[in-house]
N, C-alpha and C positions, 0 to 999 in steps of 0.2 A: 529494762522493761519490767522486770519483776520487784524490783525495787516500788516504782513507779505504780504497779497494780496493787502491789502490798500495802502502800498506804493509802488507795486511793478506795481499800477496802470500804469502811462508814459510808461512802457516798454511791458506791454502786446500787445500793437497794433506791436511791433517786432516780437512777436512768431507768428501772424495770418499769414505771409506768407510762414512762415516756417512749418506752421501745415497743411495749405491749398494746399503745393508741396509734404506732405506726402500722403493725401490721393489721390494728382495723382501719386504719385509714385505706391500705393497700386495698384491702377487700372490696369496701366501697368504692374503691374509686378504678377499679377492673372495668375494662368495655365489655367482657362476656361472662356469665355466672360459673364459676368451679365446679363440680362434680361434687354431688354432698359428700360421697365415699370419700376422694380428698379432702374436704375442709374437715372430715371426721377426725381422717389419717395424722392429719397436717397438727390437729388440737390435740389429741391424743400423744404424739411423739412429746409436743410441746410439754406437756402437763408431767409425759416420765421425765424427758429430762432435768425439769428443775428440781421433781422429786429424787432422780439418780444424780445428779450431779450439783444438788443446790451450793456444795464446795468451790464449785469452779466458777470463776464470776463473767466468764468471757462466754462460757457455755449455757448459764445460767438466762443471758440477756438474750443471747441467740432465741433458747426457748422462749422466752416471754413474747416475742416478735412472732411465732410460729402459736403461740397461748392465744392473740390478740388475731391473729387473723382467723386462726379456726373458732375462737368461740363469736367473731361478729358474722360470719356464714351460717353455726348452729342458731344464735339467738334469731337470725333473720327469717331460717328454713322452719324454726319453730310457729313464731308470728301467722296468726289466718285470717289475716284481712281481707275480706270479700276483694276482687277488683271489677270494675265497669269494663267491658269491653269494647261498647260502643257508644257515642252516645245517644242521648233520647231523650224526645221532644215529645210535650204535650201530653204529657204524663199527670195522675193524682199519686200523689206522694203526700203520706200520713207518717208520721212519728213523734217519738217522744224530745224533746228540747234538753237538750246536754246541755249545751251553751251558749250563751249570747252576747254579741260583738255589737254593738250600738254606735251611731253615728248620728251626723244632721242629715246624711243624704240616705243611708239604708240603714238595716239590720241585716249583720251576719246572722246565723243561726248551726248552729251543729244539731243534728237530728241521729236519733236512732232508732232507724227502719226494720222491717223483718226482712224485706225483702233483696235491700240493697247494704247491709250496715249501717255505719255510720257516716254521714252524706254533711258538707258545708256548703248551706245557700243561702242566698242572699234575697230580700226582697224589700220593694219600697213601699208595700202595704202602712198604711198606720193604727196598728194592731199591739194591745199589752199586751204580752205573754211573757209566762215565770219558766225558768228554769223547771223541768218537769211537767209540764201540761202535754198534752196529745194535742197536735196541731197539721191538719190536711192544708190542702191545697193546690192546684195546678202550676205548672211548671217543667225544668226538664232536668237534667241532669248530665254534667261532662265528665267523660274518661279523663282521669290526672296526667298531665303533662311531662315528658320526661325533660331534662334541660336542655338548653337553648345554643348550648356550646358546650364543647368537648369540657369534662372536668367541671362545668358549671353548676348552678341552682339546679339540683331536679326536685323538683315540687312532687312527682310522682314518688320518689324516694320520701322526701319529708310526710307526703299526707298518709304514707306505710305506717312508719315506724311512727305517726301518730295517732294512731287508727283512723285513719278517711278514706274513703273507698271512693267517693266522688265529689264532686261541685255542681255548681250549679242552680237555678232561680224557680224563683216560689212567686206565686199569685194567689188573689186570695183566698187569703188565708183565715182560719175559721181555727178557732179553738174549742176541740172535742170534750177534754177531759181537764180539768184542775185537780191538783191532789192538795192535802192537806199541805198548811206549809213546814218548809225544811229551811234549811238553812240556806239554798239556793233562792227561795222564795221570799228571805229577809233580805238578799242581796237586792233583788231586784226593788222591795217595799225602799230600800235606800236610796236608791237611783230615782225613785222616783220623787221621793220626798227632797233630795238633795238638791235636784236639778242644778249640779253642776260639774262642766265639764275637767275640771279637776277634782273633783271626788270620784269622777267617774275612772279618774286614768289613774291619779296614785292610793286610790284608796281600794276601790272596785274591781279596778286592775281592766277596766275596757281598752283594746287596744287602738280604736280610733277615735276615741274621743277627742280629739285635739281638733280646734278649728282648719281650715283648709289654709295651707302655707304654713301653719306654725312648728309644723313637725321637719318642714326645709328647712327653718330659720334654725330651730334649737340644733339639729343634727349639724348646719355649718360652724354650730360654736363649740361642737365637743360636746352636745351635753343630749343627745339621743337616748342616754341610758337611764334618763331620768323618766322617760315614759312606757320604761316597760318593766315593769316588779320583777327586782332580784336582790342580788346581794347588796347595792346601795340601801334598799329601803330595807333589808331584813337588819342589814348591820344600827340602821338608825334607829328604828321604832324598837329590835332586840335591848340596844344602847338605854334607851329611855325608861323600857319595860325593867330594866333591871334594876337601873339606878331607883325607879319606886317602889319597887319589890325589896330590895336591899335595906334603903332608912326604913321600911317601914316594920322587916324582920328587925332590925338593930334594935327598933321599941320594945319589944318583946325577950328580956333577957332570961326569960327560962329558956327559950329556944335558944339564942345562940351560945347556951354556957355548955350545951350539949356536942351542937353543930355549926358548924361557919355560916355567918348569915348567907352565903355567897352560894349555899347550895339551894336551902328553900328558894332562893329569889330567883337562879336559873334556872332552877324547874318550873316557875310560876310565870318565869319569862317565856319556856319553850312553849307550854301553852296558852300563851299571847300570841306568840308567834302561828300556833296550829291556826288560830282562829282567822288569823291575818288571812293566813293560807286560803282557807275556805271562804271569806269576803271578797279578798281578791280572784277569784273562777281560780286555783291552782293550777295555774299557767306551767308549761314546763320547764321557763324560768324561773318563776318562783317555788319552784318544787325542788329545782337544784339546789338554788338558793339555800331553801330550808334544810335540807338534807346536809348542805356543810354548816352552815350555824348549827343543827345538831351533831353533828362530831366536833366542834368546836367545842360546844356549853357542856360535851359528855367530858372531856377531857380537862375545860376548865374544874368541872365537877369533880374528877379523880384526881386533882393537883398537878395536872402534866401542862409543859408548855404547850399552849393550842397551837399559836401562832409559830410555827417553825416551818422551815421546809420539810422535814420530813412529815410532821402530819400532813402538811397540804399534798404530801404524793397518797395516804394514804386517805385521803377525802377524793383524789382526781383519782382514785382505782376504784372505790366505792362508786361515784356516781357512774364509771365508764362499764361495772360491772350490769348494773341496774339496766343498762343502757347501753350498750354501745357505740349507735348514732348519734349520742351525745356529742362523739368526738369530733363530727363531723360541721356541727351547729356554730353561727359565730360566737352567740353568747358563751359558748362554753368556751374556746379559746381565749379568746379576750377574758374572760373573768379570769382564768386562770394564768395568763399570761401578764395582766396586771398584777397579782397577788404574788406572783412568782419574781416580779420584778422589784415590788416592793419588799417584802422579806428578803430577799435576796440585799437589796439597799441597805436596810434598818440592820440588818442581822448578821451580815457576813462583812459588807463595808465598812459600817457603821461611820458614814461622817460624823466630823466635825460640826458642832451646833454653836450659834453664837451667845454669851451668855446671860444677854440682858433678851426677858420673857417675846417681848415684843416681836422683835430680832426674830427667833428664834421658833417662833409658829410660824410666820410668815415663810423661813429659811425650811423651813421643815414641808410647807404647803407647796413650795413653789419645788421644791425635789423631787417628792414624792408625785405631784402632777408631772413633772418629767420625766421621768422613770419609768411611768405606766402609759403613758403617751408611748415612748420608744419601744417598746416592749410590748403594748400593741397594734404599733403602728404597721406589720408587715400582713395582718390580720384584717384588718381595718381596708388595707389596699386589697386585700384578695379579696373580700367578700361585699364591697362596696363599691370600690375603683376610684373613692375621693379621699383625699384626706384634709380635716379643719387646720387650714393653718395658723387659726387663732383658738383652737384648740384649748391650749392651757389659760390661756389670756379667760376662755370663756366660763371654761373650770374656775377658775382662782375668784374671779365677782361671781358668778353665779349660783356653782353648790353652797357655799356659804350663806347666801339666800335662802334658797330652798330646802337648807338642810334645819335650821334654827329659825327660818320663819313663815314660811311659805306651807310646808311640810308640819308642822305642827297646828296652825290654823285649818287647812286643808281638815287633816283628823277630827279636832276638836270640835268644827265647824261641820263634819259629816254626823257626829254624833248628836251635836245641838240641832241637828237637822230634822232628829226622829222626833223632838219635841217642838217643834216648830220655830226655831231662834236660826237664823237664817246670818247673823249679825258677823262672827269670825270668818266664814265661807265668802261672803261680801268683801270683809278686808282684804281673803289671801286671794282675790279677783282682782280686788283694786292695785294690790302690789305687784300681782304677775304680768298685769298690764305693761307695769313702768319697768319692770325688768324685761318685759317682750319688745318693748320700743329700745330700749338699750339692745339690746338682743338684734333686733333689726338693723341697728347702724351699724353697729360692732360686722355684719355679715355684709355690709354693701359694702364695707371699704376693698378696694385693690386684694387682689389674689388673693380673696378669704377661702379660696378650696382650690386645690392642685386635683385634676383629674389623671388616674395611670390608665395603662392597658391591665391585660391579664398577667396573673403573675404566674408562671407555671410550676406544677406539683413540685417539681426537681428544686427549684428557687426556693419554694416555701420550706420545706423537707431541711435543707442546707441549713436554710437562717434559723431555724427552731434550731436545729445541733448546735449552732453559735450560738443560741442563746445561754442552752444548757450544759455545754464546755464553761463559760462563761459562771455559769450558776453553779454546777453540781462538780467539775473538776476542783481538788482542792491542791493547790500550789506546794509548794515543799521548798521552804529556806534555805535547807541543808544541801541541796543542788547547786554545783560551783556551775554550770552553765544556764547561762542565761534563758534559751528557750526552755530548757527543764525547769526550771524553776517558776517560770511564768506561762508556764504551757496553758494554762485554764484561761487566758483572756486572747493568747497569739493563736491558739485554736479558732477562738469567737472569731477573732477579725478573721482566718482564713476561711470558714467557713459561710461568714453572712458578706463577705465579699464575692466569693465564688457563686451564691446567689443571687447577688447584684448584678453581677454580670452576665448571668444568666438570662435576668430580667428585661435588662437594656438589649441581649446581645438576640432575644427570641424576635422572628419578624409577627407581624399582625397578617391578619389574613385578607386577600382580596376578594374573597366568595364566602357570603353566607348561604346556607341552607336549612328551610325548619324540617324536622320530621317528619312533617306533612304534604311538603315540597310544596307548597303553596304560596311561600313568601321568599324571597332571594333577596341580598342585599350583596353592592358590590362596592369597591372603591376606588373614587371619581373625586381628584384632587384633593387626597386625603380626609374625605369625607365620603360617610357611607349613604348612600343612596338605595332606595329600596323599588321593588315594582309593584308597590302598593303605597298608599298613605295613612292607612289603616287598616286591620284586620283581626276582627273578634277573636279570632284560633290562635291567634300568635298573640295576643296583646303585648306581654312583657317582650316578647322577643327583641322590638324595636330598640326601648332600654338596652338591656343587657348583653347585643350585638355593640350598640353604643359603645356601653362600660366595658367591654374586652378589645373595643378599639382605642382606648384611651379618648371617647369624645365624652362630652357633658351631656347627660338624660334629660328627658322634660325638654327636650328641645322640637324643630316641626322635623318632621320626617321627611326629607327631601325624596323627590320619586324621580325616577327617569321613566321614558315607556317605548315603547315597541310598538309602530302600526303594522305591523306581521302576526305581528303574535308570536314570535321567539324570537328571545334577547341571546345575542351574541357579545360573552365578554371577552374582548381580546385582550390577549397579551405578548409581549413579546416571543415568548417560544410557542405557545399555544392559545386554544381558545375553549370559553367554556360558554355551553348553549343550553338555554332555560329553553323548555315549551310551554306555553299556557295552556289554559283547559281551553276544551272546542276549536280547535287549530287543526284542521287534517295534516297530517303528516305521513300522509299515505304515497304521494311523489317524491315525498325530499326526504324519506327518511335511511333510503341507499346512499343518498349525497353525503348525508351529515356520517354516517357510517366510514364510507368510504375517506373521507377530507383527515389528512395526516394531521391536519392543524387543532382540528377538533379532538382534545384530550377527556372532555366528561361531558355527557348530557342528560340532564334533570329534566324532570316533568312532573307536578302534581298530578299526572297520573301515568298508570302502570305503562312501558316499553317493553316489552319480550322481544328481544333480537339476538340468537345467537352470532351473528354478525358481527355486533359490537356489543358484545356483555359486558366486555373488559372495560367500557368507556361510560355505560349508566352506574347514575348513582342512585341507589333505592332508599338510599337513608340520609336524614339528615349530616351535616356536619360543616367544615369549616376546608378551604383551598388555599393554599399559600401561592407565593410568586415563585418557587419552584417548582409548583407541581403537585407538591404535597398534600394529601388529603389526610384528615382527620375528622372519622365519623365520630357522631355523637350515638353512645352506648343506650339504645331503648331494649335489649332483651337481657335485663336483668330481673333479679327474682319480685322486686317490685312494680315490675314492666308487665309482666305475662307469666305469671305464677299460675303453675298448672294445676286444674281446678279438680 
């Protein structure tokens, strides 16, 4: 064992940010908020230890686990993000225009209020307004949502750690004040002179600009991450920015007899890149994005290899410091989970390549798509529940496309846009057309998306370890037994197996409940059935009860109903009874007490009965076929942060 740790020294400084995004995972992902005196206790221990014991590499990782949960509790207890605590109708609501989300059917809007924060609403007014204007109007405003399932999406958590305080819709709307313009105010002069819905998504960086359907089509082909600005478009337009920065230093040989053209040109490139940033609304994927291309082009800049694993642990500590919640996001995994599978491929593998040119892009395109595929594929099934199984297929015709034709007209064509030359934007329409009808066939053949259930913490937790046994363990020759010597990939298989089986071996649940206790859904021949068909409070819930049953979203919402007014769900050892609103339950409510069979009873509204306390549920959550309940966590520090 000490043999084994002794040389496995170089690579322990890998696992520290991997150990240190676990214990903020752990944090996040708590049903009830810590004592800040412990998350103090807990970061504070962390922080001597590595300082007292940075020799010890077992003790060293421990603390980082103990660094990572205390500092995402401080950074969160820091955060004062107004919250809504009710919501509210029929309101005037006046603020300044942060941001704006354009569409055919609405505008988003980010707003920043005195009274409420920073508020996202949505309205279908058709009204200019710039980034910056003071803008009123009638409307209401909703309390953020906590998730929909144990472990799930909480939108209430994401709109914290993004400064949003609330949602909710605008009427009209009247524009108070214009300011002078800024740079937000050329974005929008773009948008408007462009008018097109691909300037508007890879250049503008709006996130719905895509017609209705085409964001289902592209997402069943693999290729969803072409509409949202990050690391694909920073590495491409970086890629392009440099290469003309570079010949054009080369011209100039007083400068490079000094200095390597390679440095003027990535500093000229980083701010192309800033400006991208600011064109695009610096989204906080594109802010990631940028944040590792700058420690990439610093490093290119100091002659260090950028591309290795051990920078990219030390760009994933970077952004998770800035951030935390970062680590919680899918973009963040999957970018990193792709990058880690490819350097890990290119770097430590290093296959075999064939040696005629041809060959050998192609051999190199078709690896590299698989690799980052596998590697984000356990990612991909948590935070979506689909996965493309033409995938690579869609990758391999398509970014190629988009990366050398599509993607440089787009540019080119936003810029001829401000002079009025409308001529390359037309082209890169006309060809995203014929790739979007490819794009549509390619999605209707036979089992183009595998639907899963939920994949549980413990599963996901597992298969990352395999990954990074797999990555970060390095093997030793000189070991005459075979598991010693191969221990970095027989780790991986036990580990992302032990998860697998986890996954297969967890059951799905027969009782939904929202937090609100106003929608229930139950399961009736392997299909969830609901006691509604629609309902504004819950909207997504419908989805993402789906997507944790392993069904297909976007489908009708099947309903059962009750002419009593309380739904009785039986099951074999017990039963579980819904009450609707306006149902007296002032004769039957000893029955349902007293009845051994009846194990939980819900009601969108409040039950006080010491009688049967033990059997209401007050909060939302999830009922298995044994009995087992698992609530969904709403008093955390972004639930009800005390004011």
């Amino acid at each position: 064992m000490k043999k084994f740790l002794y040389n496995q020294r170089e690579n322990l400084f890998l696992w520290s940010p991997l150990v240190t995004a676990f214990g903020v995972g752990l944090y996040f992902s708590m049903f009830g908020e810590p004592n800040i005196l412990l998350i103090a206790t807990i970061f504070i221990i962390g922080v001597a230890a590595i300082i007292t014991f940075r020799k010890k590499p077992l003790i060293t990782i421990a603390a980082c686990f103990a660094l990572g949960f205390g500092y995402a509790g401080i950074y969160t207890h820091m955060k004062s993000v107004p919250l809504l605590r009710h919501d509210i109708h029929e309101i005037e609501i006046t603020g300044r225009v942060k941001g704006i989300d354009k569409n055919t059917d609405k505008t988003r809007i980010l707003l920043s209020t005195e009274n409420f924060g920073n508020v996202r609403v949505s309205t279908t007014d058709e009204i200019k307004i710039n980034i910056g204007d003071v803008i009123s109007g009638n409307g209401g405003l909703f309390k953020t949502k906590p998730a929909d399932t144990p472990h799930g999406f909480d939108f209430a958590r994401h709109a914290y750690f993004n400064n949003i305080s609330a949602t909710g819709y605008l009427r009209n709307v009247k524009t108070i004040y214009t300011p002078d313009s800024t740079v937000y105010s050329v974005r929008d002069k773009i948008h408007n002179l462009s008018k097109s819905f691909l300037s508007d998504a890879l250049v503008l960086g709006y996130k719905n600009a895509l017609p209705d359907g085409h964001n289902e089509i592209w997402r069943t082909n693999g290729m969803a991450h072409i509409w949202s600005i990050s690391g694909y478009h920073m590495t491409l337009i970086g890629g392009w920015l440099f290469i003309l920065f570079y010949f054009i230093f080369r011209l100039f040989p007083s400068i490079v007899r000094h200095i390597p053209a390679r440095i003027p040109a990535l500093a000229c490139t980083w701010v192309g890149l800033l400006g991208y940033v600011f064109i695009s609304g610096a989204g906080v994927a594109t802010l990631r994005a940028f944040i590792m291309a700058t420690l990439v082009m610093t490093a290119f800049m100091l002659g260090r290899n950028a591309l290795s694993l051990r920078m990219l642990c030390i760009a994933f500590f970077v952004i998770m410091l800035l951030n935390p919640y970062y680590v919680m996001t899918a973009g963040f995994q999957l970018s990193f989970a792709a990058i880690f599978g490819i350097i890990w491929l290119w770097q430590n593998m290093k296959p075999r390549t064939p040696n005629m040119r041809l060959l050998k892009y192609a051999y190199t395109a078709v690896l590299t798509a698989l690799v980052a595929t596998v590697f984000t594929l356990p990612f991909i099934i948590l935070h979506f529940g689909t996965v493309p199984i033409y995938g690579i297929i869609g990758n391999l015709i398509f970014l190629p496309i988009f990366s050398f034709i599509i993607m440089p007209l787009v540019i080119a064509g936003t810029l001829c846009s401000v002079i009025g030359i409308h001529t390359p934007l037309e082209l890169a329409h006309f060809i995203y057309d014929k790739a979007y009808h490819i794009a549509e066939r390619l999605s209707n053949f036979p089992y183009s998306e595998l639907t899963f259930g939920n994949i549980p913490n413990t599963a996901i937790i597992l298969i990352t370890i395999g990954f990074a046994c797999l990555i970060f363990i390095k093997d030793i020759d000189s070991f005459k037994n075979f598991f010693a010597r191969h221990i970095g990939p027989i780790s991986a298989i036990i580990f992302i197996s032990a998860g697998i089986v986890i996954c297969v071996a967890t059951p799905k649940p027969i009782f939904y409940l929202s937090t609100d206790r106003k929608l229930i859904a139950t399961m009736i021949d392997s299909k969830l059935q609901f006691n509604k068909s629609h309902d504004s409070g819950n909207y997504f819930a419908f989805d993402n009860w789906k997507k944790y049953n392993g069904e297909k979203t976007g489908t009708e919402n099947l309903r059962f109903t009750a002419d009593s007014g309380v739904y009785t769900i039986s099951q074999k050892q017990f039963d579980i009874v819904y009450i609707k609103n306006f149902v007296s339950i002032s004769k039957n409510f000893s029955l349902l007490c007293d009845n051994p069979r009846i194990k939980y009873i819900a009601s969108n509204f409040d039950i006080n009965s010491e009688k049967c306390a033990d059997k209401i549920i007050r909060n939302g959550g999830v009922i298995y076929q044994s009995g087992k309940m698992v609530q969904i966590p709403s008093n955390r520090w972004w639930h009800n942060r005390p004011e």
